[in-house]
NUZALUM-971600 format. One record per atom (N, C-alpha, C): x, y, z negated; residue in three letters. Coordinates in steps of 0.2 Angstrom, whole numbers, plus 5000, padded with zeros to 4 digits. Layout:
<kolbas>
XYZALA;...
</kolbas>
This chain:
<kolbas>
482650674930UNK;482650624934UNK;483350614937UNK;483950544935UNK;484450544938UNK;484250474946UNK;484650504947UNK;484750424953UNK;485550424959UNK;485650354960UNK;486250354960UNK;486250324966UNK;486850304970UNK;486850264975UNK;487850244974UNK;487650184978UNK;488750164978UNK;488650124985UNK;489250144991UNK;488950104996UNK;489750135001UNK;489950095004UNK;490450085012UNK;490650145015UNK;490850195015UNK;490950235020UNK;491550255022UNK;491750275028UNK;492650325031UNK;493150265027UNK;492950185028UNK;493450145025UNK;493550135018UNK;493050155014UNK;492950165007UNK;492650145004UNK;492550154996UNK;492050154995UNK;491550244991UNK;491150254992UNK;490850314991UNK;490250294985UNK;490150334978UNK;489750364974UNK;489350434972UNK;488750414974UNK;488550494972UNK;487850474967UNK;487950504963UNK;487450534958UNK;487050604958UNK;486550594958UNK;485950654957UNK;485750664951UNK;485750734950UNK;485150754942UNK;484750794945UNK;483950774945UNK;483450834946UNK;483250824954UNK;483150874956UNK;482850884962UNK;482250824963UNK;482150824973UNK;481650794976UNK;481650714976UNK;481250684976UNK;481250594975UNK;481550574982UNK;482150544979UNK;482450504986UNK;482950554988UNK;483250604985UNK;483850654987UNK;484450604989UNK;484550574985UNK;485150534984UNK;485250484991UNK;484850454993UNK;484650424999UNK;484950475006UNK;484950545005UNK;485350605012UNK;486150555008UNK;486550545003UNK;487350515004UNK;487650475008UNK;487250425011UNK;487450385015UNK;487650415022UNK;487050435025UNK;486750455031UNK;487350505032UNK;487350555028UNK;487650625027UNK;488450615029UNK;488450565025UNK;489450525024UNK;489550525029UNK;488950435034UNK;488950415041UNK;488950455046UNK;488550505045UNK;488950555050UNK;489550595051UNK;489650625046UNK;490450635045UNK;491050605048UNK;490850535045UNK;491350455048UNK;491150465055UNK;490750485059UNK;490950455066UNK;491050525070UNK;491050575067UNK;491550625068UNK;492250655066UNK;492350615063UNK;493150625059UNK;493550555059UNK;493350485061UNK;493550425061UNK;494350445067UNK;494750425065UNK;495450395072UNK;495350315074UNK;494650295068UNK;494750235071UNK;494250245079UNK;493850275079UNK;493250275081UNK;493350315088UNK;493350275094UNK;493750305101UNK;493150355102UNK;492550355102UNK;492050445103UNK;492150485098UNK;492350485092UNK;492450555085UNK;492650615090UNK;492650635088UNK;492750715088UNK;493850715086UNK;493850675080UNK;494750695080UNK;494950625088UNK;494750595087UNK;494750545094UNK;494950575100UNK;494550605102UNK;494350655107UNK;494850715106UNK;494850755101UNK;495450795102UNK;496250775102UNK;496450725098UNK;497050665100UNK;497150645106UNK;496650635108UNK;496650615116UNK;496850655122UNK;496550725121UNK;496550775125UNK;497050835122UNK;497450805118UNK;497850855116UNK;498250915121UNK;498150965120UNK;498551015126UNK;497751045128UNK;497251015126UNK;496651055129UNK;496151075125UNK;495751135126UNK;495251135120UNK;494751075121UNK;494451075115UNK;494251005114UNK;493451045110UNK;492651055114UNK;492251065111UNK;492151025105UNK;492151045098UNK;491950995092UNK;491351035087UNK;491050995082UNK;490551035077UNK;490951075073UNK;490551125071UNK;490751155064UNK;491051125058UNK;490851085055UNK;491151045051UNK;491851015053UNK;491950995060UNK;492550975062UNK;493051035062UNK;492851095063UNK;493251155065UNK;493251175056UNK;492851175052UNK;493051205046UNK;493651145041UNK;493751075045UNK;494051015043UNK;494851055042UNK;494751075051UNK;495351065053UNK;495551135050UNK;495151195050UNK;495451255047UNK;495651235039UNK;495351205035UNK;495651185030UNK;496351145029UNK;496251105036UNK;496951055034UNK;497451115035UNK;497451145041UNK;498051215043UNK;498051235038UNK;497651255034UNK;497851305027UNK;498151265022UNK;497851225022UNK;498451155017UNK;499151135017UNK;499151135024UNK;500051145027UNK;500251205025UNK;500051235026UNK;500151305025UNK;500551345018UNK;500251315013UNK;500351355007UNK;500551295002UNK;500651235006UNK;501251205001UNK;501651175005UNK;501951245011UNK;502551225014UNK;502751145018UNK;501951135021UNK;502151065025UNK;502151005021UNK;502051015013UNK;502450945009UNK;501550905012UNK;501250935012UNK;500250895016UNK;500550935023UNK;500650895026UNK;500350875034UNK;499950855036UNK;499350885040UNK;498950835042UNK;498950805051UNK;499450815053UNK;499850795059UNK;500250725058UNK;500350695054UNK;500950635053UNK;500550585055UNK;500050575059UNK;499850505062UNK;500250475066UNK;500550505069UNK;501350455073UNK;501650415067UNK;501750455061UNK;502250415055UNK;501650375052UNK;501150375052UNK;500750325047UNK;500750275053UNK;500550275059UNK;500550215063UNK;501350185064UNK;501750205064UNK;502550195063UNK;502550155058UNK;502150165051UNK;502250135046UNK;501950085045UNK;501550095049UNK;501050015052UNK;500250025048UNK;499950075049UNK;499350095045UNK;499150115053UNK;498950035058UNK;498650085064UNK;498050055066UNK;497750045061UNK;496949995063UNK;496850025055UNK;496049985055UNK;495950005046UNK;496049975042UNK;496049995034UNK;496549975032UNK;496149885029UNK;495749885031UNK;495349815028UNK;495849765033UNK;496049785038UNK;496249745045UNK;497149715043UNK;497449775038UNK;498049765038UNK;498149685034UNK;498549675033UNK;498949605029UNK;499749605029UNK;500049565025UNK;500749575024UNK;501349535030UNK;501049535036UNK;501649555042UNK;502049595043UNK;502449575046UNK;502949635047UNK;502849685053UNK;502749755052UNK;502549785056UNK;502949775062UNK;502249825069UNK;502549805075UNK;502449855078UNK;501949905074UNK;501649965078UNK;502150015080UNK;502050035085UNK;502350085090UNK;502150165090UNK;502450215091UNK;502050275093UNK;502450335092UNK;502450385098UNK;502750435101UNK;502450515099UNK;502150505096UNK;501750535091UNK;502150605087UNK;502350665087UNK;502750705084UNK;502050745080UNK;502550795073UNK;502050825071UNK;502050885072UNK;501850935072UNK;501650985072UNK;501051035071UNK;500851055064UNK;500251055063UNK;500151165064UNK;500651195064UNK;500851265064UNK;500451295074UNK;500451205077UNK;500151225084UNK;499651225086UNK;499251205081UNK;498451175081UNK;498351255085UNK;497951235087UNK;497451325091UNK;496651305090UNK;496451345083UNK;495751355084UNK;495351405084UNK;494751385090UNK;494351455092UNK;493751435089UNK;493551455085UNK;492851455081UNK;492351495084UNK;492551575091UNK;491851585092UNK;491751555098UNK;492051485101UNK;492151445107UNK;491851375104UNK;491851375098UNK;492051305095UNK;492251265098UNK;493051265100UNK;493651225101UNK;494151225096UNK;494351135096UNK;495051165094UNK;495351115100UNK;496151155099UNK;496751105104UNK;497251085100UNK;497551025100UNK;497950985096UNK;498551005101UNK;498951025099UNK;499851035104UNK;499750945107UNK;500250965112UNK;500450895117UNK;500750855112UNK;500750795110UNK;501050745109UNK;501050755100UNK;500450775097UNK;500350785092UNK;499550745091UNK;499550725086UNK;499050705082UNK;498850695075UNK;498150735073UNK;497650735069UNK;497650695065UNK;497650665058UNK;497250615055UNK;496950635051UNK;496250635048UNK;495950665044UNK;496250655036UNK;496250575037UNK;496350545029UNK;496050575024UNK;496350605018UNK;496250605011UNK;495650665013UNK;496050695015UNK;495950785016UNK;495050785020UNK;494950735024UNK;494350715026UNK;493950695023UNK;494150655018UNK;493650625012UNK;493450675005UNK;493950715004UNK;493850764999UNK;493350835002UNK;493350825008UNK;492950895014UNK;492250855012UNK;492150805013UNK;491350745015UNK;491150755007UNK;491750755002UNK;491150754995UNK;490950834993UNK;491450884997UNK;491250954997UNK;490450995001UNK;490450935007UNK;489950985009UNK;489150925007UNK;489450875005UNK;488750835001UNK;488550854996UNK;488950874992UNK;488850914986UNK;488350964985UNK;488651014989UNK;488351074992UNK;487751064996UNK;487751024998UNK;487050985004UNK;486450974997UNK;486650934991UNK;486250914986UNK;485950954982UNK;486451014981UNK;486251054977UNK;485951084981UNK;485851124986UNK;485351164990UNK;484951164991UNK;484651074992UNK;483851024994UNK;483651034984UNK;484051064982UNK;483551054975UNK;483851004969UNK;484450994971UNK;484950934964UNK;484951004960UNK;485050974952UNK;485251044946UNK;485751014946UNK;486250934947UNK;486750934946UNK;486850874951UNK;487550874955UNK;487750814960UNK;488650814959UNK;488650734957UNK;489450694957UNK;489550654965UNK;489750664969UNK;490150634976UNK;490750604973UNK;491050544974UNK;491550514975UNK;491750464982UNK;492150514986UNK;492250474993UNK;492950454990UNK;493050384991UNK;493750354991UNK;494050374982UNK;493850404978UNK;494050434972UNK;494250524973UNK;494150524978UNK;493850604978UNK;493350614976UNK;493250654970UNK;492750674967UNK;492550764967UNK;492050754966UNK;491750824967UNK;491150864960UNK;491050874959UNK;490250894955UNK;490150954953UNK;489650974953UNK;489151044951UNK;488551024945UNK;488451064942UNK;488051084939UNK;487951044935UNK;487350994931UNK;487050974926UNK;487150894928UNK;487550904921UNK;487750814922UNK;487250744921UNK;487550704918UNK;487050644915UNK;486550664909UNK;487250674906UNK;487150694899UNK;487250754894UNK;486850794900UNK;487050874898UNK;487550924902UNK;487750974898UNK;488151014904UNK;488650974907UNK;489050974913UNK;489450964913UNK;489550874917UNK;490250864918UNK;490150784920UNK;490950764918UNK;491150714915UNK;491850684915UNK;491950644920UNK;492650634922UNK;492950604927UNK;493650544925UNK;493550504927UNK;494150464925UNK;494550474930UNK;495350454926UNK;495850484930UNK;496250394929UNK;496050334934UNK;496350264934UNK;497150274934UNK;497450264928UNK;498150234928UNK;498150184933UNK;498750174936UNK;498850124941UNK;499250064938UNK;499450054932UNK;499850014929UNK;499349964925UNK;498750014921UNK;498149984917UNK;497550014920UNK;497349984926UNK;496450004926UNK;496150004922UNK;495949974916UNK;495549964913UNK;495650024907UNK;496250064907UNK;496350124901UNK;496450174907UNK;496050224905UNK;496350254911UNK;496750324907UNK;496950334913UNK;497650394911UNK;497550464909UNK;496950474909UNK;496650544907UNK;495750554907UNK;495550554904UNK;494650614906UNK;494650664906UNK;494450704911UNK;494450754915UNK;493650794913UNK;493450834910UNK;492850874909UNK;492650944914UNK;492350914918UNK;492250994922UNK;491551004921UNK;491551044921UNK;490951094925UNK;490551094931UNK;491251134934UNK;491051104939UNK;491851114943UNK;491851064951UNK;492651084951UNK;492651004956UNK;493350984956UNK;493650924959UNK;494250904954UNK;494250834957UNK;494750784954UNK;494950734961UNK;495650734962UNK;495850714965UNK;496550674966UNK;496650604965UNK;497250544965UNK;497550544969UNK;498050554970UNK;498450514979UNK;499150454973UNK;498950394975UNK;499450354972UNK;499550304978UNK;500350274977UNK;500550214980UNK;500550144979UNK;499950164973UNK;499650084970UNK;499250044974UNK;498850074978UNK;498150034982UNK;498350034987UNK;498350064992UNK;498450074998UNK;499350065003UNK;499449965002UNK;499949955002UNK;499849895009UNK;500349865011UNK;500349835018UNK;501049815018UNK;501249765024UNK;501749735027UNK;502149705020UNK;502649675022UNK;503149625017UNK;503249665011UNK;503149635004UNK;503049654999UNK;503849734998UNK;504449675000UNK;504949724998UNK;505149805000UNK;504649785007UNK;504749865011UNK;504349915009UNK;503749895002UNK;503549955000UNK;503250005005UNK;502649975009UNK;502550025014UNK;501850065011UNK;501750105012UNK;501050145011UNK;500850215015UNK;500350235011UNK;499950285018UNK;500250355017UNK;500650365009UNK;500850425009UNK;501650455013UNK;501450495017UNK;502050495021UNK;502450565020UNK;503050575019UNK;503450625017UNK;503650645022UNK;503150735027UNK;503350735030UNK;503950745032UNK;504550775027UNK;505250795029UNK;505350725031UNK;505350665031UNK;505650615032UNK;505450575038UNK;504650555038UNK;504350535041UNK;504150455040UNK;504350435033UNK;504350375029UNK;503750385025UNK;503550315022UNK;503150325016UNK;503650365012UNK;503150415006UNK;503850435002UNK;504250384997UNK;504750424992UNK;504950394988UNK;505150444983UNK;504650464981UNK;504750504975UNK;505050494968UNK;504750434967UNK;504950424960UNK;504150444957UNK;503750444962UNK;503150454957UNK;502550394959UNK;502250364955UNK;501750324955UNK;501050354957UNK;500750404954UNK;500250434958UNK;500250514955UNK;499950554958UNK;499850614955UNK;499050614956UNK;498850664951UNK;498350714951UNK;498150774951UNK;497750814954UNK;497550894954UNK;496750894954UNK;496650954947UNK;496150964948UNK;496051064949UNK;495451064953UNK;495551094957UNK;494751134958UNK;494551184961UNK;493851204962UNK;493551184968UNK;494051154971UNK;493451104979UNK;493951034979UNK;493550984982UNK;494050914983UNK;494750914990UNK;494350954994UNK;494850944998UNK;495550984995UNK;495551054993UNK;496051074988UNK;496251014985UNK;496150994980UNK;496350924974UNK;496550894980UNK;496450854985UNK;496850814989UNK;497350844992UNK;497350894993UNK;497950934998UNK;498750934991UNK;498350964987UNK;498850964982UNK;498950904978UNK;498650854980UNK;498850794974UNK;499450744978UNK;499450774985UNK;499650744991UNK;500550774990UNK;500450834989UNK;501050884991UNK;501550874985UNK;500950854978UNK;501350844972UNK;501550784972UNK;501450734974UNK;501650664975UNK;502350654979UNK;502350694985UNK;502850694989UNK;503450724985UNK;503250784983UNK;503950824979UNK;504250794973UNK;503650744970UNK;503950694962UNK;504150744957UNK;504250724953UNK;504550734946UNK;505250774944UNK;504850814941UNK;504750884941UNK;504150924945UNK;504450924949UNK;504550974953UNK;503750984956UNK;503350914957UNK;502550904958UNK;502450914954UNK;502450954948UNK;501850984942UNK;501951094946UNK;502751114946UNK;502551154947UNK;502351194955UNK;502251134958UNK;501851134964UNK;501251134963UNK;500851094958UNK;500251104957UNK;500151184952UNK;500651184947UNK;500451274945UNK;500451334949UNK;501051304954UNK;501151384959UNK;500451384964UNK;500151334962UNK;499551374968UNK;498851354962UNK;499051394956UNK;498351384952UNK;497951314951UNK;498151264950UNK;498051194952UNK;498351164941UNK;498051114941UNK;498051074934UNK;498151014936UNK;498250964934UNK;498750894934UNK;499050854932UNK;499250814932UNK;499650754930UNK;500250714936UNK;500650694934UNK;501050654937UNK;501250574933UNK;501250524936UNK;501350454934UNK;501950444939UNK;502450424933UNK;503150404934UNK;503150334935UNK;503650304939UNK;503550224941UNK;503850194937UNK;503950224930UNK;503750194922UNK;503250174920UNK;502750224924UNK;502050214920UNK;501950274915UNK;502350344912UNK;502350394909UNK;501950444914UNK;501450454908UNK;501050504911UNK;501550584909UNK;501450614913UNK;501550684913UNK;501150734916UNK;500850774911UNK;500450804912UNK;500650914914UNK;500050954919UNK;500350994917UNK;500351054911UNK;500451134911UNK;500751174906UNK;499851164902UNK;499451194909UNK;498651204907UNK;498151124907UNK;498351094906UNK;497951024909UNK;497551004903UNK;497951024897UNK;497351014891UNK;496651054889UNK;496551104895UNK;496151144895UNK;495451074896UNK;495651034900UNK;495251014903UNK;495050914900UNK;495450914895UNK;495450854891UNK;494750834888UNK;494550784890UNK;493750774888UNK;494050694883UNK;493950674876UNK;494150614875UNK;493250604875UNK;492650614878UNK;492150584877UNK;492050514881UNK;491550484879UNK;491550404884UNK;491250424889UNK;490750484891UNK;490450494897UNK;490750474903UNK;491150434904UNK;491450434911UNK;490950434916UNK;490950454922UNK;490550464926UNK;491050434933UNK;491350464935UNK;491650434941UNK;492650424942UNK;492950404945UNK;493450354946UNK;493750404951UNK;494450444947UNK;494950484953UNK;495350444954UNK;495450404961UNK;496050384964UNK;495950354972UNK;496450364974UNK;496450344982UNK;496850314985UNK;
</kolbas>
């Protein structure tokens, strides 16, 4: 038995696919997302990152899920040397990314904010469950929150009795076990030049795929090239030289941290950022040349099974 659901979620759009288990399994994705979303929203004044933003400087009671967010974001800072922040909410709202992104249109920004980063401050106590945000610093979940939400769905589906579950939050993709059409599931990888060819098929097992590109996610006057990816050394949209990168990876939130850090660093040098931390890849040049990395053809599926769409 498969069954599928596509539906709104965290400003997105979300796909999850089911193989096997209990009648109706796939119907927990919605629910399951939507709670997440009003836990982890910046748009949303009650969430949990809301609430810790707000009260920064204090411990902040939050669920588990938000303390394992936040401990993963710390760890992503961490081991690619700050290039993923998850602290540049002052530079995203600078850049004019300060409402959602359905809201934005090609004005010229006007937004404001005193917002610094510092994500090395975070203080989290897990057997208190608290965390504290440093003073005059602020949270965003972004990508890193969406690749977390297809990790613990996934996880959720398979437990209740899925043999195999695909998640795609925003084109974070996720998946386990037994695919559509046998072992395994392919993943498209959307060129941002040609939607319609995409720029690689990805074969897992099981694993993640994950896209950070400057193609979708654009705002204000066409020549100032504004976007959500922001380069902390600078605190600008980057400008890499790269169109979008790829990381596949064994969880989604990994593949976002890293598709993010390999983006910012560009070409060259974003492939072996994705090999120094055991990670596979691709980078798109704002030619449009795929470049792939050393091990990436391990993972080459030319079948048609496509199953789900990596990009963000």
């Amino acid at each position: 038995m498969e069954a599928e659901a596509r539906f709104a979620v965290m400003g997105t759009d979300a796909h999850v696919l089911v193989v096997g288990g209990p009648a109706g399994l796939v119907r927990r994705g919605p629910l399951f997302l939507a709670d997440l979303e009003a836990r982890w929203s910046r748009f949303r004044d009650d969430s949990e990152v809301s609430r810790m933003n707000r009260l920064a400087g204090e411990p902040v009671a939050v669920s588990a899920a938000t303390i394992a967010l936040i401990e993963r974001a710390i760890e992503g800072a961490r081991v690619t040397g700050g290039r993923f922040d998850p602290t540049v909410l002052g530079a995203v709202i600078r850049a004019g990314y300060d409402r959602s992104f359905e809201l934005l249109g090609d004005e010229p920004v006007t937004a404001r904010s005193d917002l610094d980063c510092g994500w090395s401050a975070i203080r989290v106590d897990e057997p208190a469950g608290t965390v504290a945000m440093p003073p005059g610093v602020g949270f965003d979940p972004g990508g890193i929150g969406k690749g977390f939400a297809a990790d613990l769905l996934v996880a959720e589906l398979v437990a209740a009795g899925a043999r195999g579950a695909c998640v795609s939050v925003g084109g974070d993709v996720r998946v386990e076990g037994e695919g559509l059409n046998g072992p395994g599931w392919t993943v498209a990888v959307e060129h941002p030049l040609t939607p319609d060819t995409p720029a690689a098929l990805i074969g897992l097992a099981g694993g993640a795929v994950a896209t950070s590109t400057r193609a979708k996610r654009t705002w204000g006057p066409q020549d100032e090239g504004l976007h959500h990816l922001i380069d902390p050394a600078t605190g600008l949209p980057a400008r890499s030289g790269v169109l979008s990168a790829t990381a596949v990876t064994a969880e989604a939130w990994q593949a976002e941290v890293l598709a993010k850090a390999a983006f910012v660093t560009g070409f060259p040098g974003g492939l072996d950022e994705l090999r120094d931390r055991g990670a596979e890849g691709l980078l798109i040049d704002d030619a449009g040349h795929v470049h792939t990395s050393a091990g990436f053809g391990a993972f080459n599926d030319s079948s048609a099974r496509t199953i789900a769409r990596a990009v963000s």
